[in-house]
Structures are given as C-alpha cells and as structure tokens.
N, C-alpha and C positions, 0 to 999 in steps of 0.2 A: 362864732357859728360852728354850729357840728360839721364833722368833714369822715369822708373813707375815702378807700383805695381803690382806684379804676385799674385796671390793664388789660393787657387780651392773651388768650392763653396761648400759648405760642406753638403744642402742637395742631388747634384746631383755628383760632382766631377768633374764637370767642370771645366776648367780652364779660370778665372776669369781677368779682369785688373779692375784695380782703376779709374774710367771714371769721366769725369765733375760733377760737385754737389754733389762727392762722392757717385756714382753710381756702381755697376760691371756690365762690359759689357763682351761679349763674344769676342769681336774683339780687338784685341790692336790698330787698324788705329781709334778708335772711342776715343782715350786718349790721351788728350795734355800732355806733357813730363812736369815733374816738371823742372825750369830752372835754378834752383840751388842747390846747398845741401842741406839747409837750407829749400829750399819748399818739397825736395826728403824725408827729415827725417819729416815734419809736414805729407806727405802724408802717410809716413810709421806709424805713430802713429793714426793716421786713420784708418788704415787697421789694425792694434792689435787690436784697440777697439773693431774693428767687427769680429775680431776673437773673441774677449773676450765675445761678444754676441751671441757667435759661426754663425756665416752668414759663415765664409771661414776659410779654415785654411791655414797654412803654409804661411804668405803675404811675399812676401820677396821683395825686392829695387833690380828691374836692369838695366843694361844700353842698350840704344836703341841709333838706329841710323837713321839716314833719309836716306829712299832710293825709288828713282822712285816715288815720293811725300808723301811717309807713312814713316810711325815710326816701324823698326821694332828690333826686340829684337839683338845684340848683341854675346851672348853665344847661342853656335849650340842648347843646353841644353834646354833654355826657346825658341829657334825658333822651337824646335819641341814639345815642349808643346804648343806652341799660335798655329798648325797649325794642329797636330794629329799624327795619326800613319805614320812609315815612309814605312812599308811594302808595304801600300796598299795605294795609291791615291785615291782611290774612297771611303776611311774615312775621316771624320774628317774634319775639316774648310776648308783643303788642295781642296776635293771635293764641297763646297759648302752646307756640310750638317751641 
C-alpha cells in the first residue's frame, strides 16, 4: 500500500505532508505517495530530520489510498486531520480555508 508523511508544523500546528523536494504542504492531493517501503522509510528519515530541526513534530508514515483521482489518507484518524474539524464544515481545509 502507498504511504506519506503526516506531521504538524511546529511553529503554527498545522497539519503538514511530506511534498516533492521534500517540502510540507498543507494539502495531501499536493504529495506523490512513496512507492515502496524502502522509499516510505528514506521519506520518514526525512521528516525526523526536520523534526530534529524542529520544522514539524510528531512525522509519522501512513497509508493512503487513490480515490476519485487524489490520494487520500486511509485511517478516519489522519482523514480528519488532513481535512479539520468534523463539527463544523465551515472549518478547516473541509471549507476551503
């Protein structure tokens, strides 16, 4: 299973992905999926660096899935962290903010 890099950015608390050029984006559809284990764990040793530089904390490896042409996370867990609160629609990436 494809997998990326979750964390939150540490000076705002955002919730981060691991993007091309090893970049944090705010959107997970902006992150090509590592395609193996082997590229999931180089991408995860990437993102501890940048913990270790404090940029984000907590980076953690998960699995994502393709749906309706994006990538999207897997566990209910990180699909409401990539999207925001579930109270309120008019929060969070869910609303376009």
């Amino acid at each position: 299973m494809p997998h990326l890099v979750i964390a939150n950015r540490l000076r705002d608390g955002i919730v981060v992905f691991l993007g091309t050029d090893h970049a944090w984006v705010e959107r997970v559809e902006a992150c090509p999926p590592a395609d193996g284990p082997e590229e999931g764990e180089r991408l995860l040793a990437t993102a501890l660096e940048a913990e270790r530089k404090q940029e984000v904390v907590d980076p953690t490896l998960i699995e994502v899935a393709r749906e309706d042409d994006a990538w999207v996370p897997v566990k209910r867990r990180e699909t409401i962290r990539s999207r925001g609160p579930t109270n309120r629609r008019d929060l969070g990436k869910q609303a376009g903010n």
